[in-house]
N, C-alpha and C positions, 0 to 999 in steps of 0.2 A: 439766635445765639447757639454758638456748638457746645457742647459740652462731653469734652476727652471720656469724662466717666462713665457717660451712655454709650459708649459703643459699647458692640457687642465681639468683642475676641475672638471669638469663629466666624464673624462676616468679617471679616479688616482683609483688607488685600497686601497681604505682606509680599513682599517682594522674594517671588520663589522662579528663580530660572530654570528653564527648563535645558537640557543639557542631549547631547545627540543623542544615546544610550537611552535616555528618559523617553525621548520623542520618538526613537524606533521600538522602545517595550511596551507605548501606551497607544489610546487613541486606536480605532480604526482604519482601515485602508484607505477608505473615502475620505476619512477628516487628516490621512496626515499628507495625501493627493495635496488637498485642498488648501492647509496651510505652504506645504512646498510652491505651489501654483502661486498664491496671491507672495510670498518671500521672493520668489521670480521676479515678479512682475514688478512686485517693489525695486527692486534691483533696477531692470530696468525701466522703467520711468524715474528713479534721480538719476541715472546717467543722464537721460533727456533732459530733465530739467536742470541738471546743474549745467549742461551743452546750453541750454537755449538764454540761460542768467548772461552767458560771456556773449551768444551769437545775436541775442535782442538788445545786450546790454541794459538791460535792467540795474538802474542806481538809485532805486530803491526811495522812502519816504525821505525828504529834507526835516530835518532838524535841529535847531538850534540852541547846541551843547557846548560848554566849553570852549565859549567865546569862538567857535565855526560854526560855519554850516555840516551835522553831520548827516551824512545816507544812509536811513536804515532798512538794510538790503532783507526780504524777506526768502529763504534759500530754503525751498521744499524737501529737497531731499534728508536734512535734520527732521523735520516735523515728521517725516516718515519713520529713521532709523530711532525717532524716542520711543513712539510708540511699541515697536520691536522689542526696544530695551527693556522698557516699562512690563512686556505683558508677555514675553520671551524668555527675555536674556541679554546681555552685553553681545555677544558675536551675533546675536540675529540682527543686531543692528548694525553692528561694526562694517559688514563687508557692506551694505548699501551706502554709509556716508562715507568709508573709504574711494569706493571702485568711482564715485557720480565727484566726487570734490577730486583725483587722480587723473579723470579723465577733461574735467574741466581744466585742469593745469597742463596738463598734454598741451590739449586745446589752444589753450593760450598762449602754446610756445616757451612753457618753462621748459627747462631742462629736466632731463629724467630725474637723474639722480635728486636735482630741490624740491621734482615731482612729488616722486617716492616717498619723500619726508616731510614736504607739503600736506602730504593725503593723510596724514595722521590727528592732526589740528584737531578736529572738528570728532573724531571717534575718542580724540581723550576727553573731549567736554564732555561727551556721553559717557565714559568712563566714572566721570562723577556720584552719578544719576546710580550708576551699578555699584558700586563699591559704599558710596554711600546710605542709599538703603537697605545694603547687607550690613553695614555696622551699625543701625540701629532700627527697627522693627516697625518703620509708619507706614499706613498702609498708603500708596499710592494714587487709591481712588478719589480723592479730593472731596471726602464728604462730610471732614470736620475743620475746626480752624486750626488744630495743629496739624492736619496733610498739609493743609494751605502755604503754611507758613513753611513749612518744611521742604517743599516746593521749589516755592519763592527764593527760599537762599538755595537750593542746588542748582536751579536756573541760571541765578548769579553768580556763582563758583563756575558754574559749569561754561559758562560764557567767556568768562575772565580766561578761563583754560583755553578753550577754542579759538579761543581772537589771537592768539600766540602763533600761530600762522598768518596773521597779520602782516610780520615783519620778515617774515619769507616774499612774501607778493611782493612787498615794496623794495625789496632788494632786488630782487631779478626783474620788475619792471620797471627800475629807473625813474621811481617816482621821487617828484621833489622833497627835500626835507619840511620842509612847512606842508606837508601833507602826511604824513607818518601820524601825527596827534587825531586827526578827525576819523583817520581809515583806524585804526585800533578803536577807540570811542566809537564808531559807526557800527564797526565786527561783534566786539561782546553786547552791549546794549543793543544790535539787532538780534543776535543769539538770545537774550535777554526777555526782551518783545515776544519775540514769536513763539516762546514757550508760554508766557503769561499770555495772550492771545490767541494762538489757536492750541495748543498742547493741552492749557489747563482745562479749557471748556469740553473738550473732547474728552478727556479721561473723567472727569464731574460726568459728564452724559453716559460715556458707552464703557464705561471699564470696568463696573459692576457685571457687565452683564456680558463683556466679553471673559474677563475672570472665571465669571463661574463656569460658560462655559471650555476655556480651556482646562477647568482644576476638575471636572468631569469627566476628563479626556486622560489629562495627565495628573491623575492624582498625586503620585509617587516621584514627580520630577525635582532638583532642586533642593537646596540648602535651607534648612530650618533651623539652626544650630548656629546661635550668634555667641563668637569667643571673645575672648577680651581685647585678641589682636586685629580681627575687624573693626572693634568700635573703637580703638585708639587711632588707627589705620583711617577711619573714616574722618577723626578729627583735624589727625595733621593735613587729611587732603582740604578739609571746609577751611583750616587755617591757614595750609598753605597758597589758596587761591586770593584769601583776602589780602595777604601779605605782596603777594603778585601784583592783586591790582593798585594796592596802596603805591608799590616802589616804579610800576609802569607811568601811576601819571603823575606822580613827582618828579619823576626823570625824565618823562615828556614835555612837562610844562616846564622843566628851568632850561631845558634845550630850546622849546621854544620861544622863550623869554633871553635866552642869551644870543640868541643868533641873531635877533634887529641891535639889540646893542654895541654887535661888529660890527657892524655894518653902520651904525649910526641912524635907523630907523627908530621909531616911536610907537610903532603898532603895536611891540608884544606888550604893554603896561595893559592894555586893553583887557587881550586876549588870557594875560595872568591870573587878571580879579574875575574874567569871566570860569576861567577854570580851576579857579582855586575856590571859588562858591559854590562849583558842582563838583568838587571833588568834599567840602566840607557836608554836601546835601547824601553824596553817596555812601561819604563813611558814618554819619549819623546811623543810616538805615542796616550801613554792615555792621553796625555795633549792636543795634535791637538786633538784627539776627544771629549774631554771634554770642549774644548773650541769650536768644532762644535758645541755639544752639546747645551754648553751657548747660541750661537745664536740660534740655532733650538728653544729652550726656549723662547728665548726673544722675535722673531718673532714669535712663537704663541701667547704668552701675547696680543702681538700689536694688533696682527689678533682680537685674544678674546674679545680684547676691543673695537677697531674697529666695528667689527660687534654688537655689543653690544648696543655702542651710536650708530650706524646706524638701530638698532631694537630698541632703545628706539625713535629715532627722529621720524622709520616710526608710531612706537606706539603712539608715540604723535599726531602723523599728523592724523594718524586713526580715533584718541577719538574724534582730532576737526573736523573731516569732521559726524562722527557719531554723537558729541554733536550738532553741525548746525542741523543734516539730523533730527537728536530727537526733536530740537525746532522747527522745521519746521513741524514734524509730531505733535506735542503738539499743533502749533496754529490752524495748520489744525483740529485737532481734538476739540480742542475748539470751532473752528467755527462751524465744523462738529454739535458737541451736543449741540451751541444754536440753530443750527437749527431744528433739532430732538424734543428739547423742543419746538421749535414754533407749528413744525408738529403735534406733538402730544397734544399742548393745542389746534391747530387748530381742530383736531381730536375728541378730547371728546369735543369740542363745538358745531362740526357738529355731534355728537352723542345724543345730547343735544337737539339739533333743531328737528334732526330727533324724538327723541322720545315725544318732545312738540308736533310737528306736530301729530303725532299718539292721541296725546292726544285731541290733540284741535278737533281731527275729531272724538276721543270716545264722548268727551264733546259735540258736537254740535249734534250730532244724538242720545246722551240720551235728550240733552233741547228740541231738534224738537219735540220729541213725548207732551209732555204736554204741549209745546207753542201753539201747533195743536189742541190738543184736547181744551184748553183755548180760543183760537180764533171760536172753532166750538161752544163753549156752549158761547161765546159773541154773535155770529151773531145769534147764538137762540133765544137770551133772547132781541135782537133788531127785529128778525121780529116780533115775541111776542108784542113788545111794540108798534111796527106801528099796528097789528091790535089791541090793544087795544085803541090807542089814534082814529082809524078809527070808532071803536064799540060807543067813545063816543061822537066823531064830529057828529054822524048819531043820538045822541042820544037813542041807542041801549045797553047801556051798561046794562048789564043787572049784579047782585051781584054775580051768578057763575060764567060769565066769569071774573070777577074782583079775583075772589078768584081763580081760575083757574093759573090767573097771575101772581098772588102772588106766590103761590106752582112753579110757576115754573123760577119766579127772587129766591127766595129761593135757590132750588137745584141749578140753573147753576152759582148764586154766591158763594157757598159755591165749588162745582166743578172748578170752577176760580179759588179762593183762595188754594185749596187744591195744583193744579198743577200748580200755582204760585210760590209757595212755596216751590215748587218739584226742580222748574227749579232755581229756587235762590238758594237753596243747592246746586246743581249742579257746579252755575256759584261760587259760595263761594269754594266749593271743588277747581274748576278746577284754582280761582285767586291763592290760596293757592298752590296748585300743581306744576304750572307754576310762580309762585316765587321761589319755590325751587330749581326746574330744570333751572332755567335760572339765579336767582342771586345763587343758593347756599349757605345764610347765614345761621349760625349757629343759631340756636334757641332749646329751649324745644316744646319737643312734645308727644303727648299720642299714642303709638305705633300703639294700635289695632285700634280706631279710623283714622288715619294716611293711616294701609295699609288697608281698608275697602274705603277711598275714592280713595286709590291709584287702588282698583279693580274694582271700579266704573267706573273710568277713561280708565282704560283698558278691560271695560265688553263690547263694540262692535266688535272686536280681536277678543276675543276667544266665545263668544257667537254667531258670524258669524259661526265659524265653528261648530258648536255645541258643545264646550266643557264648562267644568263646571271649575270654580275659587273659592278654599275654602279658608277662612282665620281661623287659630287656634291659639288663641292668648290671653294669659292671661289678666285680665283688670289689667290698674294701672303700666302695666309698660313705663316708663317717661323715654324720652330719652334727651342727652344733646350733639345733635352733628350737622350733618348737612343729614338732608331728601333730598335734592336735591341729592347727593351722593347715598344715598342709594336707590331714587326713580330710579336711572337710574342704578343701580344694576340690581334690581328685575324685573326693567322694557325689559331688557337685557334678564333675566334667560327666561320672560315670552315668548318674541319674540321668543328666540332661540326654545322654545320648539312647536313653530307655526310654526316655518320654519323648522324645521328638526327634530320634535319627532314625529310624525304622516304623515304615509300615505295617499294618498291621499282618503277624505270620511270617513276616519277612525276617530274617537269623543272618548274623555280620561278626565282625572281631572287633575287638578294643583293646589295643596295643598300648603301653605305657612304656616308653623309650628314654632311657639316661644317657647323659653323654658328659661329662667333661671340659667345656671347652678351653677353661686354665687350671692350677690347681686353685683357684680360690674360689671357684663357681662352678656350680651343678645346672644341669636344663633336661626339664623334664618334658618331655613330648607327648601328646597324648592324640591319641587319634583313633577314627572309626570308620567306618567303610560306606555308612549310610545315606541316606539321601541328600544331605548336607545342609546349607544353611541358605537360602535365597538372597538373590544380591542385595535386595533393599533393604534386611533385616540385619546385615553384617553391621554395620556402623554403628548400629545401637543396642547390639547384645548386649553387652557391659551397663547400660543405664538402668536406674529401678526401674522396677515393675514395667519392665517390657516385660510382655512374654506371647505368643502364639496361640495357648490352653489357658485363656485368660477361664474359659466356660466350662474348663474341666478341672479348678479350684487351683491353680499355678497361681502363684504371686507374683511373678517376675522377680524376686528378688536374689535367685541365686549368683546367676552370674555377678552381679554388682558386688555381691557381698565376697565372692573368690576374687574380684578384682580387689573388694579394701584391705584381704587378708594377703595377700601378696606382695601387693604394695607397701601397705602400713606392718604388716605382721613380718611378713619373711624378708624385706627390705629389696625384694625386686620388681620383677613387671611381667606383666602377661598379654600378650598377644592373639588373634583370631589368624591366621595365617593357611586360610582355608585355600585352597583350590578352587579355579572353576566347575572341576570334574565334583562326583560326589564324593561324600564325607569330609568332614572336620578334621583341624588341625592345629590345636591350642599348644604356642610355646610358654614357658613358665620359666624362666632363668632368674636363680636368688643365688646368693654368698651360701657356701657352705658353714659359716659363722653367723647366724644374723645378726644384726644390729642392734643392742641397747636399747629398748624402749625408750620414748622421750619421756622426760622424768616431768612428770607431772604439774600443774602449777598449786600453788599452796593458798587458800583461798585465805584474804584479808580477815581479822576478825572485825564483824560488824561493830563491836561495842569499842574499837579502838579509834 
């Protein structure tokens, strides 16, 4: 006894085609030789054997159906193209029982064109077989009793379809009307026969084991994915077959029942009860299978739906464990980027300091020189003074050295005042400077002036090493943005070209070039003469923590950081625009206005 429940759903031989695309992606060279070779051969041998049914005439087993004698003709070439169907596909089987039933009709002297149309008969009862087990999921290996059954009606369907070339034959060969009923009755119940006779035994014996090894070969071949318009599709065709053969041999047996009645003959009472008993015997049987059928139906629906809400429930369960895992990565990430933002304002703040610092130690050793030389022409002009006030305690003064003294409070006052003067620009420059870089406010400013004290501030840098700092710079152009920004720009370009445009003892220029190109935009050019930048390193100067002196304590973060202040601060953009040849060439074009900071966002209160 079989029992549906014990199978096991990964051994069932679902009916999976294998498709041209499938059969040239999978499989070996040797195995797909091997099946092309024996599809061949199939090919031909049913051409032979459907040639040698018409040339031995072969009329097959007598049986007595339907009140005739009927012949059930056994036609090899079917038995081949199911097999095909069965453990292939529909076309591996199609061109065998087409090309061997096409050439048989040749053969026989039908006409092409009823040929042509002929040849079809016998591939749509295989049609059954294929469409039908794509609409609902049995497996085909025949090793329970619902394959069995399952079988058994597409057999019958499938037969009923095929014998429909029946009445092709007897039209073009002029066969009698009292033979029309036996040749259809012979056609599908031979079709019939020889699936339940030699098909079923065969696929019970070898289809396990030809299966596995094709699903070996071609794992990935074929349709697994049964919709709902396969398995309706499958129904009308099981229905529309029974319907067929219902209306074929009602209409066969009252024609053959009306026709001795012309005639005044007594035979068809005979042959009426004889066929109206085997048509009563064959719709019992289409009934239990059509009422298998219905269930086979109705328990795929369940299945379909089943599995359906069980894929929609896992789908849902999915989305909420993904829509969690996504808020969770969302706050993470949130935290993640205020932190990055701290980093990063902590970052240009210590870039800030850093470059104040450079500054306040340009500023303090340009003030020391004229503090120095100020304190040396005071202490002059006081011993000076002690020996005059000594010239006149001794009353020795005499009017030259009085005038002597004068000439020389004269010069070392005015030399006083001179590099007093010097060092107060200086400290004016450097309050100015270090306002910018450290609050950053937006203010108006006169450019050339601006970067003339910003090279001031940076002349012990590069004048240590002996290079020269030029400024070229239109008078009168008024900027309306923020200098701290842009001092720690240029202050950036300058450093980088100290640490990494020159060799060591090697001395260059660093040019800083204005230009105009409308009135609403400034472009600042900056350039140096040095060894320049290597081609593989251009692309990524801009990114953090590149840097070259990763080992001589460099972060990498300068450039990145004169990229966000350009962009985000001055409201333009900055470019590498280097040459082949050596040295650098950084353009920098912002609005002489900048742009409005984005205003801020106002954070929710938690407690609301």
């Amino acid at each position: 006894m079989f029992e549906r429940g014990g199978e096991d759903p990964s051994a069932l031989t679902i009916y999976r085609p294998v498709s041209l695309r499938g059969f040239r992606n999978g499989g070996s060279l040797p195995d797909r030789i091997l099946v092309v070779a024996l599809w061949l051969a199939t090919i031909a041998a049913s051409i032979g054997l459907g040639l040698a049914s018409i040339i031995y005439e072969w009329s097959g087993v007598p049986l007595h159906f339907g009140g005739t004698d009927v012949y059930v003709t056994i036609y090899p070439p079917l038995v081949f193209a199911a097999f095909w169907v069965l453990w292939f596909g529909f076309w591996w089987g199609f061109l065998p029982a087409y090309l061997s039933t096409l050439a048989l009709a040749l053969y026989s002297g039908m006409p092409v064109g009823w040929s042509l149309i002929f040849a079809f008969a016998d591939p749509v009862g295989l049609a059954v077989f294929a469409i039908a087990y794509r609409a609902i999921p049995v497996p085909h290996d025949l090793r329970s009793l619902n394959a069995v059954l399952f079988f058994v009606l597409l057999s019958f369907v499938g037969g009923v379809f095929g014998s429909t070339g029946s009445f092709i034959w007897i039209t073009t060969s002029n066969v009698g009307a009292q033979q029309v009923l036996p040749i259809w009755q012979g056609w599908w119940l031979g079709a019939f026969l020889q699936n339940l006779g030699i098909v079923a035994p065969v696929l019970a014996l070898l289809g396990p084991a030809v299966t596995r090894w094709r699903s070996a070969r071609w794992t990935g071949a074929g349709h697994a994915d049964v919709t709902a318009r396969h398995t309706l599709g499958g129904a009308a065709l099981i229905l529309g077959g029974v319907l067929l053969f219902l209306y074929l041999s009602v209409r066969l047996n009252v024609d053959a029942f009306e026709r001795p009645l012309a005639t005044g003959a007594a035979t068809g009472a005979a042959t009426l009860v004889e066929s109206t008993r085997a048509i009563y015997w064959v719709m019992t049987v289409i009934i239990v299978f059509a009422s298998y059928f219905g269930y086979q139906l109705f328990t795929q629906w369940k299945t379909s739906v089943t599995r359906s809400t069980e894929e929609l429930s896992a789908a849902n369960t999915r989305l909420a464990e993904q829509t969690e895992a996504l808020t969770a990565a969302l706050d993470s990430e949130r935290v993640a980027h205020e932190q990055l933002k701290a980093a990063q304002a902590h970052l240009v703040q210590a870039e800030k300091m850093a470059s104040l610092g450079s500054l306040v130690a340009g500023v303090a050793h340009e003030i020391n020189t004229p503090l120095g030389i100020a304190l040396t022409a005071t202490s002059h002009l006081g011993d000076e003074t002690v020996k005059l006030e000594k010239l006149s305690g001794e009353a020795r003064l005499r009017k030259v050295d009085f005038e002597r003294y004068v000439g020389i409070a004269r010069e070392t006052t005015g030399l006083v005042q001179s590099h007093i003067a010097r060092a107060a620009g200086l400290v004016q420059s450097f309050k100015q400077l270090a306002s910018d870089q450290v609050a950053d406010d937006r203010r108006r400013f006169r450019l050339r002036e601006w970067l003339e004290d910003l090279a001031t501030g940076l002349k012990p840098a590069w004048r240590k090493a002996g290079h020269v700092m030029s400024i070229d710079c239109p008078d009168g152009v008024e900027i309306d943005g923020y200098p701290g920004a842009l001092a720690q720009v240029l202050t950036n370009l300058v450093m980088n070209s100290l640490d990494h445009g020159f060799a060591e003892g090697q001395t260059g220029n660093l040019l800083v070039t204005v230009s105009t190109p409308d009135p609403r935009t400034v472009e600042v050019v900056y350039t140096d003469d040095g060894r320049g930048i290597p081609a593989d390193c251009r692309a990524k100067v801009f990114d953090p923590f590149f840097t070259t002196k990763r080992s001589s304590g460099n972060t990498g973060l300068g450039l990145h950081i004169v990229f966000n202040l350009v962009t985000a601060r001055l409201g333009g953009w900055i470019e590498l625009d280097s040459p082949a040849r050596a040295g650098v060439r950084f353009v920098v074009r912002f609005p002489r206005v900048a742009p409005q900071p984005a205003p801020q966002p106002v954070e929710a209160d938690s407690a609301a």
